[in-house]
VOPAGU-2260 file (C-alpha; in pm, 1 decimal, decimal comma):
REM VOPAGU-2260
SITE   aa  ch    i         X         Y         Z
SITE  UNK   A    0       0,0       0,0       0,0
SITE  UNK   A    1     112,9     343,9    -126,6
SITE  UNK   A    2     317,1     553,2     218,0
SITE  UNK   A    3      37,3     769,0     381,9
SITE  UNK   A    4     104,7    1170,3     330,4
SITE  UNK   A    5      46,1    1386,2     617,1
SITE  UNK   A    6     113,4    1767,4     470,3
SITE  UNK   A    7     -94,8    1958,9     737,0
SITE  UNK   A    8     -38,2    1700,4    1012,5
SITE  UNK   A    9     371,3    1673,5     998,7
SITE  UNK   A   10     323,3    2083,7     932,9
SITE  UNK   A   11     109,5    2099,9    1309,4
SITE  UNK   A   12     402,8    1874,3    1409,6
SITE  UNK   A   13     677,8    2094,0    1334,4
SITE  UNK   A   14     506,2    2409,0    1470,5
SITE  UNK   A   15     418,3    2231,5    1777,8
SITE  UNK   A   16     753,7    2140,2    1876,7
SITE  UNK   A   17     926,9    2420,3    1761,2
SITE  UNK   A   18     703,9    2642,8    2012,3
SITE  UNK   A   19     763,2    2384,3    2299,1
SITE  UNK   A   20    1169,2    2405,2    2251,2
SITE  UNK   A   21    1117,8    2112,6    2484,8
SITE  UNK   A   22    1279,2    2263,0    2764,6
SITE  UNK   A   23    1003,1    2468,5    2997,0
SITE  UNK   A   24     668,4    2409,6    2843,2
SITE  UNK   A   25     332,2    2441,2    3019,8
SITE  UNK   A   26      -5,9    2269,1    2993,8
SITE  UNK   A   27    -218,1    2529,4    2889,1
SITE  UNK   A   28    -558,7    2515,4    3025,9
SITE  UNK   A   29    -865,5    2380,0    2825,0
SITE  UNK   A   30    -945,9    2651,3    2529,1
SITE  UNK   A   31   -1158,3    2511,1    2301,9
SITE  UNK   A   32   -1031,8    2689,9    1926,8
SITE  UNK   A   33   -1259,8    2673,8    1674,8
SITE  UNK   A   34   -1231,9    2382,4    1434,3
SITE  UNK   A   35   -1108,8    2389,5    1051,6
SITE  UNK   A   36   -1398,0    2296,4     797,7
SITE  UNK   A   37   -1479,0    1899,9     780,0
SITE  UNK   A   38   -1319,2    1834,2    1112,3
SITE  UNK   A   39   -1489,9    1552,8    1342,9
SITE  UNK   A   40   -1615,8    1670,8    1684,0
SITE  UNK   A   41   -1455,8    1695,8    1984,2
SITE  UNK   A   42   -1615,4    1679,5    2324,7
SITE  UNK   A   43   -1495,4    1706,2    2666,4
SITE  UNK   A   44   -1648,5    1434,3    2907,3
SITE  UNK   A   45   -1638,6    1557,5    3298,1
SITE  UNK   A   46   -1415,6    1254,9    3440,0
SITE  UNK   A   47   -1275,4    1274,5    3803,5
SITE  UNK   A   48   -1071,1     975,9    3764,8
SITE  UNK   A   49    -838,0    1194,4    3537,0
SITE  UNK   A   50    -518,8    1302,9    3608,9
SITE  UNK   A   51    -485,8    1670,6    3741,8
SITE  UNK   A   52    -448,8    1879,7    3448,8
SITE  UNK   A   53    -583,6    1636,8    3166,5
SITE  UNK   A   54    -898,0    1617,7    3024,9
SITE  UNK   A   55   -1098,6    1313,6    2890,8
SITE  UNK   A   56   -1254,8    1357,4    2512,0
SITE  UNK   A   57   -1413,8    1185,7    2279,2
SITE  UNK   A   58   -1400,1    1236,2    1906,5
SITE  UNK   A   59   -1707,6    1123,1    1674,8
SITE  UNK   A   60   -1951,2     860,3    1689,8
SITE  UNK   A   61   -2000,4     531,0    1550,4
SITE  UNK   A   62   -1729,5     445,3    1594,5
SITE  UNK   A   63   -1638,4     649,3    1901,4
SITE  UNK   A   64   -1214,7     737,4    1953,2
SITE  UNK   A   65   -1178,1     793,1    2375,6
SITE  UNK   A   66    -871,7     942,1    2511,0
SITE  UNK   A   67    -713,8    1139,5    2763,8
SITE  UNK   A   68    -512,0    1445,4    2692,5
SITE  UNK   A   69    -286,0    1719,5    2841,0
SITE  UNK   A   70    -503,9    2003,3    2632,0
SITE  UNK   A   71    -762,0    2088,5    2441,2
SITE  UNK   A   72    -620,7    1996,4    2133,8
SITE  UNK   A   73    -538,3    2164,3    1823,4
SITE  UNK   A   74    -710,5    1992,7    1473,2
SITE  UNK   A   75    -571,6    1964,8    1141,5
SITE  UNK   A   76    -790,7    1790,6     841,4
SITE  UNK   A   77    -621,1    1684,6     542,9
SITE  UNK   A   78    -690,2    1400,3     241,4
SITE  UNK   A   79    -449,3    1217,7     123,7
SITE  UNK   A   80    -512,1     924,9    -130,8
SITE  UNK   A   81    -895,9     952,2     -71,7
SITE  UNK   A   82    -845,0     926,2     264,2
SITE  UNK   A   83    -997,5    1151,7     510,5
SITE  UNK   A   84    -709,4    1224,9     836,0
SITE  UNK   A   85    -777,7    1420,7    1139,3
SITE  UNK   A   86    -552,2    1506,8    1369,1
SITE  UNK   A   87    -552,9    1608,7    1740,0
SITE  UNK   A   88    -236,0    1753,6    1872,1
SITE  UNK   A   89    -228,6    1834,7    2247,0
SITE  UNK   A   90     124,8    1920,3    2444,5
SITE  UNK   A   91     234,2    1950,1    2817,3
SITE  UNK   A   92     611,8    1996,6    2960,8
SITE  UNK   A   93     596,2    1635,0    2949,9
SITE  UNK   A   94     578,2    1601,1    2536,6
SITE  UNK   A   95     370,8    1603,5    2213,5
SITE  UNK   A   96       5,4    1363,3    2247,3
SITE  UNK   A   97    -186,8    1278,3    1872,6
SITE  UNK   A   98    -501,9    1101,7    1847,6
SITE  UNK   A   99    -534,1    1002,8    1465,9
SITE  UNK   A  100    -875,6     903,4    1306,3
SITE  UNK   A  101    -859,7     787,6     914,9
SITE  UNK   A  102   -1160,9     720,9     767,8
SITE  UNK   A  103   -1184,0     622,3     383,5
SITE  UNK   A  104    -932,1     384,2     375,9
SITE  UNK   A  105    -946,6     215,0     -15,2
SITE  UNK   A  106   -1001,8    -154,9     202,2
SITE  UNK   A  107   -1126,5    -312,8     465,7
SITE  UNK   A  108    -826,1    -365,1     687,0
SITE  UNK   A  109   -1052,2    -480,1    1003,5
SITE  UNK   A  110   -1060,7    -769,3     820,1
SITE  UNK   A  111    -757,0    -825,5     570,8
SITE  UNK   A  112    -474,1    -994,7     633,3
SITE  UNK   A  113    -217,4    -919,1     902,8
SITE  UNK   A  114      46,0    -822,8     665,8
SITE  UNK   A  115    -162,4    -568,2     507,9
SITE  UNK   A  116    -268,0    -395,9     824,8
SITE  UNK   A  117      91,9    -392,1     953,1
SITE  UNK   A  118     211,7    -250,8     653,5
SITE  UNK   A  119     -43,9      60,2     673,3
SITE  UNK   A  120      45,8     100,4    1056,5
SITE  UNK   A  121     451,4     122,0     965,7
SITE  UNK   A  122     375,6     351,8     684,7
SITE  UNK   A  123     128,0     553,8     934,2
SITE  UNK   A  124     421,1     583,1    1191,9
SITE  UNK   A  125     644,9     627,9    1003,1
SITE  UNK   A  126     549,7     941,4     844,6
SITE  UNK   A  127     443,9    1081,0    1214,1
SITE  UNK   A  128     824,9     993,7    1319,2
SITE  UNK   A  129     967,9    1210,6     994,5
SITE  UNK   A  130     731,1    1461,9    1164,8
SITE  UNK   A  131     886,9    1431,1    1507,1
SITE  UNK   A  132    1238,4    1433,9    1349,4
SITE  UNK   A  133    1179,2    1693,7    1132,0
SITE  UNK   A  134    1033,5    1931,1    1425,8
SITE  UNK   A  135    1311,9    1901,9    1636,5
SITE  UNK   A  136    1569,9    2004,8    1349,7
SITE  UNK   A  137    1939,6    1921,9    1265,2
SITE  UNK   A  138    2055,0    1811,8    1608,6
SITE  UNK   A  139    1905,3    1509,7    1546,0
SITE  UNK   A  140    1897,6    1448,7    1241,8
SITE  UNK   A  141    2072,1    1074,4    1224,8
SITE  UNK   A  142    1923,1     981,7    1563,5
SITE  UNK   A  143    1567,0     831,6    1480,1
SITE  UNK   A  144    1527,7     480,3    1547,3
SITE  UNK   A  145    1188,9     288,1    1490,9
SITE  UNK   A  146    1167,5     -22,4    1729,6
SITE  UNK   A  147     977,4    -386,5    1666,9
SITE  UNK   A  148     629,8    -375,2    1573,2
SITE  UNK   A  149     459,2    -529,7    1842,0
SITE  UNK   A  150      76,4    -661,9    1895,8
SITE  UNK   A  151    -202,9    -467,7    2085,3
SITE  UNK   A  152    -497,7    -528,9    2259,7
SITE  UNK   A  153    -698,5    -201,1    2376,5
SITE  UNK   A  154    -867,7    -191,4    2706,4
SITE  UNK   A  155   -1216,7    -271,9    2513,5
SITE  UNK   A  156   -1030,1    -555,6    2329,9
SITE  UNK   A  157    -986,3    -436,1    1987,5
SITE  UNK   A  158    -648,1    -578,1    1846,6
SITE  UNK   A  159    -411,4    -372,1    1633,5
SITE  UNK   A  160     -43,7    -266,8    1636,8
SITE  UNK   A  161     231,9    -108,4    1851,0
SITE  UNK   A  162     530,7      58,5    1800,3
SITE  UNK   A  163     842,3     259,8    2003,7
SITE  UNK   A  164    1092,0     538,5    1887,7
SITE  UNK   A  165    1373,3     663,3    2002,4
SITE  UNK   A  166    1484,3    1046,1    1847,0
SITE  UNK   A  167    1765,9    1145,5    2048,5
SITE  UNK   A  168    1719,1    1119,8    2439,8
SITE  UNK   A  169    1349,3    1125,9    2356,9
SITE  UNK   A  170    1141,5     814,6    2317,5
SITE  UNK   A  171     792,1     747,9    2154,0
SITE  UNK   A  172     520,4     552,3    2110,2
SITE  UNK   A  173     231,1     493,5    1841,4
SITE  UNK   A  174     -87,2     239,4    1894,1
SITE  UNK   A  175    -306,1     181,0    1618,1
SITE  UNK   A  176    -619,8     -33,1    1571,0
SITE  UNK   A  177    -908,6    -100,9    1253,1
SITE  UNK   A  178   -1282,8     -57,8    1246,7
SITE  UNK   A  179   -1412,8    -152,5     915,3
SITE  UNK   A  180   -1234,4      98,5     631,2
SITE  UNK   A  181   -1143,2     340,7     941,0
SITE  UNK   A  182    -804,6     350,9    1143,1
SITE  UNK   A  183    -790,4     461,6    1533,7
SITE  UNK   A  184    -426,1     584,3    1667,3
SITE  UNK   A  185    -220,9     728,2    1934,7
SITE  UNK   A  186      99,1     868,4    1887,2
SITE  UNK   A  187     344,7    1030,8    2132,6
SITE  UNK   A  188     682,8    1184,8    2189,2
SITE  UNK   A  189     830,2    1207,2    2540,2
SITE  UNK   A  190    1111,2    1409,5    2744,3
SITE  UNK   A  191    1345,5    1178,6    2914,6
SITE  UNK   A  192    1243,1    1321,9    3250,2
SITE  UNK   A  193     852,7    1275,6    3183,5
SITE  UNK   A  194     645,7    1136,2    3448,3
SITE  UNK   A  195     548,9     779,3    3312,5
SITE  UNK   A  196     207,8     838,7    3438,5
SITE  UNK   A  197     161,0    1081,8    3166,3
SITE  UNK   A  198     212,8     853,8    2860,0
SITE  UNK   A  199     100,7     542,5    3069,6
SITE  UNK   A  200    -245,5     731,3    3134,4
SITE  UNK   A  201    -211,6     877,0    2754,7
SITE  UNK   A  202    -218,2     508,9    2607,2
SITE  UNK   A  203    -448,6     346,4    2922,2
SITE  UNK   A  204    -698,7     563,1    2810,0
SITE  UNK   A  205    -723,2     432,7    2425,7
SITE  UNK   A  206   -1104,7     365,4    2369,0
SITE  UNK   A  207   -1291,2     255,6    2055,0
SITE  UNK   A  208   -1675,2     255,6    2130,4
């Protein structure tokens, strides 16, 4: 399957941690921007069981993408092959947080064969890492390193893909699961010193509904 081409989304990337530096970020509170034409919903859903300073939302219905997040976060929508992307950035002093949804997807990778759904989640990643690498410049420019692919199994069950990074001191993470001709991810780049509750609760709170 053709490489995925995220123009807008490696673009929100770059800005994103460009402005963060990395070095003495804060969590801005909740601000809800306006969203760019086409964009799926957002919606903030009053959770207690949250960590202090995060926010639980959920994006769309039917299928429904759950996840916990640092900030309200910014949207980009963008198509690439006939494929609808949007993107939800959201950053703390802790790192960058994406929730992905892809709808349109030419096939039904729910239900095709493993080696066609792993190649679409290392081409996904992939191009998300370039974006990572690409935001935090020259300095580390020969340091990226994409680890194993690895199985997943969401807290409601659905089964899909993993996969770690390393850029620099810095490490990652992206999750990814199907739903018909519709992909559901999490990606994430993290400071050395970041809390592992931060990430841990990032990727604990992964929901398809």
């Amino acid at each position: 399957m053709t490489d995925l081409i995220f123009g807008r989304t490696t673009l929100l990337l770059v800005i994103v941690i460009a402005s963060l530096g990395f070095v003495h970020a804060q969590s801005p509170e909740p601000k809800p921007p306006g969203l760019p034409v086409g964009a799926i919903p957002i919606r903030t859903i009053e959770d207690p069981s949250v960590k202090v300073g995060w926010r639980r939302y959920e994006i769309g219905t039917t299928p429904t993408l759950g996840v916990v997040l640092p900030s309200f976060p910014g949207v980009t929508v963008e198509t690439a092959q006939g494929q609808q992307i949007n993107t939800y950035v959201s950053t703390s002093s802790s790192g960058v947080y994406a929730a992905v949804r892809i709808d349109r997807i030419p096939m039904n990778l729910e239900t095709a064969s493993e080696e066609a759904r792993s190649k679409y989640f290392h081409s996904f990643f992939d191009g998300f890492a370039r974006g990572f690498q690409k935001g935090l410049g020259p300095t580390v420019k020969d340091s990226l390193a994409l680890l194993e692919v690895t199985q997943l199994t969401t807290a409601t069950g659905r089964k899909g893909f993993q996969q770690r990074l390393t850029l620099g001191t810095m490490q990652g993470r992206s999750q990814m699961v199907f739903v018909g001709d519709s992909a559901f991810a999490l990606v994430a780049l993290w400071l050395p010193e970041a809390p592992a509750a931060d990430y841990d609760s990032f990727f604990g709170s992964f929901r398809i509904k």
